[in-house]
N, C-alpha and C positions, 0 to 999 in steps of 0.2 A: 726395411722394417719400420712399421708404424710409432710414430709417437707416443708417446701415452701422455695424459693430463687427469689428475686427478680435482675437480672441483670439491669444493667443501662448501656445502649450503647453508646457511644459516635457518633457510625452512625450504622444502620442497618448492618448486618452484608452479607457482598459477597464475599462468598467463590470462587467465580470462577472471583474474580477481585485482590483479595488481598492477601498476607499471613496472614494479621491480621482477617479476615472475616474467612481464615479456622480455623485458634486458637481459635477464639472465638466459632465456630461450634463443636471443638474436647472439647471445656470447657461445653458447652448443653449436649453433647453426656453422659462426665462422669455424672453430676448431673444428666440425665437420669437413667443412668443405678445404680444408687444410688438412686432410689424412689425418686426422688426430685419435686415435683409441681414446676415450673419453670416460673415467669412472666418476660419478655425483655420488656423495659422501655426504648423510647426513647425521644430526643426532637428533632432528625434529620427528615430531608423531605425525605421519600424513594424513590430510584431511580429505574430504571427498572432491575439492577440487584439483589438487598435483594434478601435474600432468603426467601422462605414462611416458616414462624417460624409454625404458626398454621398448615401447613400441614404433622409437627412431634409432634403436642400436647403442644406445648408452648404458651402460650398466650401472645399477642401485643398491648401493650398500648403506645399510644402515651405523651409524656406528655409537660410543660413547664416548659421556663425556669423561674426564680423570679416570680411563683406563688403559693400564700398558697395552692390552689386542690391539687397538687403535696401533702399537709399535710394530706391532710384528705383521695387522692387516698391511701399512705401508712401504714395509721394508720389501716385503714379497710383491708386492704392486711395482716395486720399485718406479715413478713415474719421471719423466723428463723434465713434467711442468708441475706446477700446486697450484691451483687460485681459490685463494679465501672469499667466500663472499659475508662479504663486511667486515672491520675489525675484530668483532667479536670472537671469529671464527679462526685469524690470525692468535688472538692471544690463547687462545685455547690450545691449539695446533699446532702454531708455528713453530713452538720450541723442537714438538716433536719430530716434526718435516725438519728443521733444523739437523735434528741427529741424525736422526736411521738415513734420510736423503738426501745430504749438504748439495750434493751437485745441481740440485733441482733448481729450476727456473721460481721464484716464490712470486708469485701476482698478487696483487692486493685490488677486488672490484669495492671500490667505497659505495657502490649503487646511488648516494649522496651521500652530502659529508655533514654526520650525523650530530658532532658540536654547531656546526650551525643551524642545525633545523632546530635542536636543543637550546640551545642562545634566543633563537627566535621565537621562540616559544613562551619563554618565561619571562623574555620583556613584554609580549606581547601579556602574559598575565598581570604581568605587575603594572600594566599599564605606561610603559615607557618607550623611548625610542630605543631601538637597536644600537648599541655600540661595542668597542674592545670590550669591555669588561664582561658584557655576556659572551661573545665570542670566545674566550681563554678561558672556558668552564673546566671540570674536571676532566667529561666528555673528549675533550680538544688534547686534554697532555697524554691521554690513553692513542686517541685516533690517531693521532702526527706519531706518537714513540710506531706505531703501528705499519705507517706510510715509511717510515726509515728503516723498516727493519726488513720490509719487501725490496724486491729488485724493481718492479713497476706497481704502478699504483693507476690505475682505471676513474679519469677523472668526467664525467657526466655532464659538466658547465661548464664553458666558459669561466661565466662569475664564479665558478668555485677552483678553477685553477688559477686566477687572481689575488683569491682571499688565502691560499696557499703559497703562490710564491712572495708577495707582498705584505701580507699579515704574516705569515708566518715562517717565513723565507727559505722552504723548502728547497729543492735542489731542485731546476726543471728537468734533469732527466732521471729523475726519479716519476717524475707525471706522464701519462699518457691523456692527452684530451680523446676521450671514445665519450659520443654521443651516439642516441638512438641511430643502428642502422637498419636504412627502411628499403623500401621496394621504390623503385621512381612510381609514380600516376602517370599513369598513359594518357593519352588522347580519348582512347576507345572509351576505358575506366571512368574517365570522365563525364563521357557522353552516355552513358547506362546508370549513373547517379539521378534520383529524384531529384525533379525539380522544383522552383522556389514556391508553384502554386500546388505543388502535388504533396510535401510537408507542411506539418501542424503542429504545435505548440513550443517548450523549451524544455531543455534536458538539460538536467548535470549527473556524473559518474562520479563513484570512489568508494574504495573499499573504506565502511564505515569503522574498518578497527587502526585505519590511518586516523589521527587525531586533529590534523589540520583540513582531512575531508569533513567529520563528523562538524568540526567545527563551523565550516565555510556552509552545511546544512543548516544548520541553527540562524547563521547568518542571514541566509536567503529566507528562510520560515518567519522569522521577525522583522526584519528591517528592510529588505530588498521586495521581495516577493511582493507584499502588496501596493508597493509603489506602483509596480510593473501591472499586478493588476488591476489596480485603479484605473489605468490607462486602454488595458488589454481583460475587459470584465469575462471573455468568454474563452482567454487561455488558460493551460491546464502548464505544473513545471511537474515533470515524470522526475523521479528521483532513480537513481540508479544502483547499486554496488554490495559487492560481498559482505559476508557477515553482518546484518543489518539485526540488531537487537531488539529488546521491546522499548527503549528507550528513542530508539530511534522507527517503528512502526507506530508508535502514540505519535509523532509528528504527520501522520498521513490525514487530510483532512478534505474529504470530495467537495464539499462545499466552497474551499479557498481553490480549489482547483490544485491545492498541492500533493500531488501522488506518489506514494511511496509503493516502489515496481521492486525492490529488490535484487538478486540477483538478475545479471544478465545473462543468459549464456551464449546471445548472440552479439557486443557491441555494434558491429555494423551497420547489422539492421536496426536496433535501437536507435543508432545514432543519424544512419539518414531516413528517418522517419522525421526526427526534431528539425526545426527550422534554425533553432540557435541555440547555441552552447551555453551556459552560465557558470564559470569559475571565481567565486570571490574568495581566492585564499588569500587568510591574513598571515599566516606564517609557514613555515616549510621550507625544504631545500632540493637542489634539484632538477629537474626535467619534467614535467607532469602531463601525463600519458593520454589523459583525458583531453590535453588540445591537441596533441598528437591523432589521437584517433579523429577527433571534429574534420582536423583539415582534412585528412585519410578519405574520409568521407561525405566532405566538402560540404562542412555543419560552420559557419562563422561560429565567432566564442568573444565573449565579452568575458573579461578576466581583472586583474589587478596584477601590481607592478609585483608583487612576488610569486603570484599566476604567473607572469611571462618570463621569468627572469632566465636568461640562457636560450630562451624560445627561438627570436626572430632577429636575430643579429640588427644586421643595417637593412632587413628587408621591411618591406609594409607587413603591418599585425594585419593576420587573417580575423580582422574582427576590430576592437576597441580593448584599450586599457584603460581605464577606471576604480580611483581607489573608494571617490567619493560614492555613498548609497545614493544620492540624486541622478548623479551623473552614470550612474554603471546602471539603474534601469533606465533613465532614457536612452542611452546607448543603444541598451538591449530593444528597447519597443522601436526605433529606429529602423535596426537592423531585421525585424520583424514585419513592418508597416513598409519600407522600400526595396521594392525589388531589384533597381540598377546598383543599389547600394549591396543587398546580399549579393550579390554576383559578383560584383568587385573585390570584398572581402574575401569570397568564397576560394578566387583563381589567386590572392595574396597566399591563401593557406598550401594549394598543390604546388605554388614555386618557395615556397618553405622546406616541404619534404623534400622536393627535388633536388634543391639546393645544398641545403642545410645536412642534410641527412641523408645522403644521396648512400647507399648501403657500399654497393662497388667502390667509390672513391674511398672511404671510411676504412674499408676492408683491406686492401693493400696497404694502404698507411700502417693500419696495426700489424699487417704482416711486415713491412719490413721492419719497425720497431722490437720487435719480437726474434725476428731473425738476426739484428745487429748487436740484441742484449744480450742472445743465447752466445753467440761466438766472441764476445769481449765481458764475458759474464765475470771472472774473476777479479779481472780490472776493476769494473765497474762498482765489484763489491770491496775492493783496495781503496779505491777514493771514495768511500762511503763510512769514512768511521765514526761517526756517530749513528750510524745503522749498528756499526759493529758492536761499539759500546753498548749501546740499547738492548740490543741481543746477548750480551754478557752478562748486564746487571738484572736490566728489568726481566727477562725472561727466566732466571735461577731462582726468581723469587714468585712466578707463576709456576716454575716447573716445581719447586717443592712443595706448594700450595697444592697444586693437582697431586700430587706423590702422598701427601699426608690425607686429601678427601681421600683418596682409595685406598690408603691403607685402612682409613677408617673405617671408610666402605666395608671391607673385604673381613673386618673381625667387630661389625655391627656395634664399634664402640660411641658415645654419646661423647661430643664434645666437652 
């Protein structure tokens, strides 16, 4: 008899909008290819990018938020596994997965760990260096009560399974380290890639309703870009990514060569057309999808230290890191103007996926981690009491929270 696993999406998942829409696509794939019956559970409104779950065998239910159906849709599902994706989706649900299905395996995917993108953020407004104090925001006592209340918790960095057992002294085996898993780069793959004289200009990716993308835009439009074209007077930088507003198509300007392309629906191809990558995020957490694809498709990328952060372990940067604007476009017009040098970069980025991310090695690991939790699950939730606790206190006071929006709900009463 099959497995069942019910996912709980925080939004439909778009792979060709987001990096978090293809994580969650490579988290389908494994439970696939692990006999899993697989139901995606959302309360989000789909947009015309989702992807069609039903047209790989996954079934789509819609659901809501602070209502009992949600008890009785999962009691009759009754599933093996739950995985929330993001906390959010944990404090909504969890309580209720908690009752109708205690035996359930409870997975927490953090896609990243959203107090510190949050932390980094608002130092990064207030014009300061990152520390504890942004780190321990509100954000952080919600996400970590969150991480203890699951059996596993799906951690995407390195540096972020650091800043968890060391700042905030999490249990490690409540962590699971899963990073992007990819396909290896062949040989062949490699050799059917455009080469360094056959691409032309620089590209950057991201979906503009990420804030640390839109920003790292702004970044490049003012202060980076015409460094780079001062130097490079007849390059063009193609701008890339979903949801692009009018606030952000006013930035497109043919004369600076800065072009705003919008949506992609191919990155691939976008991406080995461009000669080099340009990422200058100032804040964010995470994995970022956009060097992921560059190496994919053997694009060098000039980035910054919270660009790479989790990226390239102890291997060589498929590219340069640079935080300073002088130094990140001369980087870049380097890597643009030398050709022994993009080649070098280029073979640093396919022994990254290879390595780093290699899908197969990645896969088994989470399988047996998953196989060891399911059969010492009890245990594991016994030496866990301050999961327990957390699911005693803080969840009674989400569950009657949810319990009184619906009742309100349901006799149209005005707070």
């Amino acid at each position: 008899m099959k497995k069942k696993i019910l996912i709980i999406g925080f939004v439909w998942p778009e792979p060709k909008s987001s990096a978090a829409g293809s994580r969650m696509m490579q988290l389908i794939y494994f439970f696939q290819s692990k006999d899993y019956q697989i139901t995606f559970a959302s309360p989000c409104a789909k947009s015309d990018h989702a992807f069609n779950l039903e047209s790989i065998g996954v079934s789509q239910v819609t659901i809501e938020l602070n209502h009992s159906s949600f008890d009785v849709f999962v009691k009759n599902l009754n599933p093996d596994s739950v995985m929330f994706d993001r906390f959010m989706m944990e404090e909504q649900f969890g309580w209720r997965i908690a009752e109708q299905c205690p035996n359930a395996l409870r997975i927490l995917d953090t896609e990243d760990l959203h107090c510190l993108r949050k932390g980094r953020h608002q130092a990064f407004k207030d014009g300061n260096a990152f520390d504890a104090s942004y780190l321990f925001n509100d954000t952080a006592k919600r996400e970590i009560a969150s991480i203890y209340r699951c059996d596993l918790s799906l951690i995407i960095s390195e540096v972020e399974m650091g800043i968890l057992e060391n700042q905030f002294k999490v249990p490690s085996d409540l962590l699971v380290y899963l990073p992007f898993m990819l396909d290896e780069i062949s040989k062949e793959t490699i050799q059917k890639l455009p080469k360094f004289e056959d691409r032309q200009h620089f590209i950057t990716i991201g979906n503009f309703l990420h804030e640390p993308n839109y920003n790292a835009v702004l970044y490049l439009k003012d202060t980076i870009w015409p460094l780079i074209k001062k130097q490079l007077p007849k390059a063009e930088l193609h701008i890339y990514g979903a949801y692009a507003s009018q606030k952000v198509n006013q930035l497109h300007n043919q004369k600076e060569g800065f072009i705003i392309k919008g949506f992609a629906s191919d990155v691939n191809e976008v991406m080995q057309q461009a000669k080099v990558c340009l990422a200058p995020i100032r804040f964010g957490a995470g994995l970022k999808g956009k060097l992921v694809d560059a190496m994919q498709n053997g694009t060098p990328c000039v980035t910054t230290l919270i660009g790479a952060e989790g990226m390239f372990g102890n291997l060589d940067v498929s590219g340069f890191i640079e935080n300073e604007p002088d130094g990140f476009a001369n980087k870049a017009v380097q890597l643009y103007e030398h050709e022994n040098l993009w080649y070098e970069k280029q073979q640093n980025g396919f022994q990254i996926i290879n390595k780093r991310f290699n899908k197969t090695e990645i896969q088994q690991q989470f399988a047996l981690v998953l196989e060891e939790t399911t059969k010492h699950l009890q245990n594991k939730r016994l030496n866990n009491f301050t999961g327990q606790m957390l699911q005693h206190h803080t969840m009674q006071s989400t569950k009657f929270m949810s319990k009184w929006i619906e009742e309100k709900n349901s006799k149209n009463l005005k707070p």
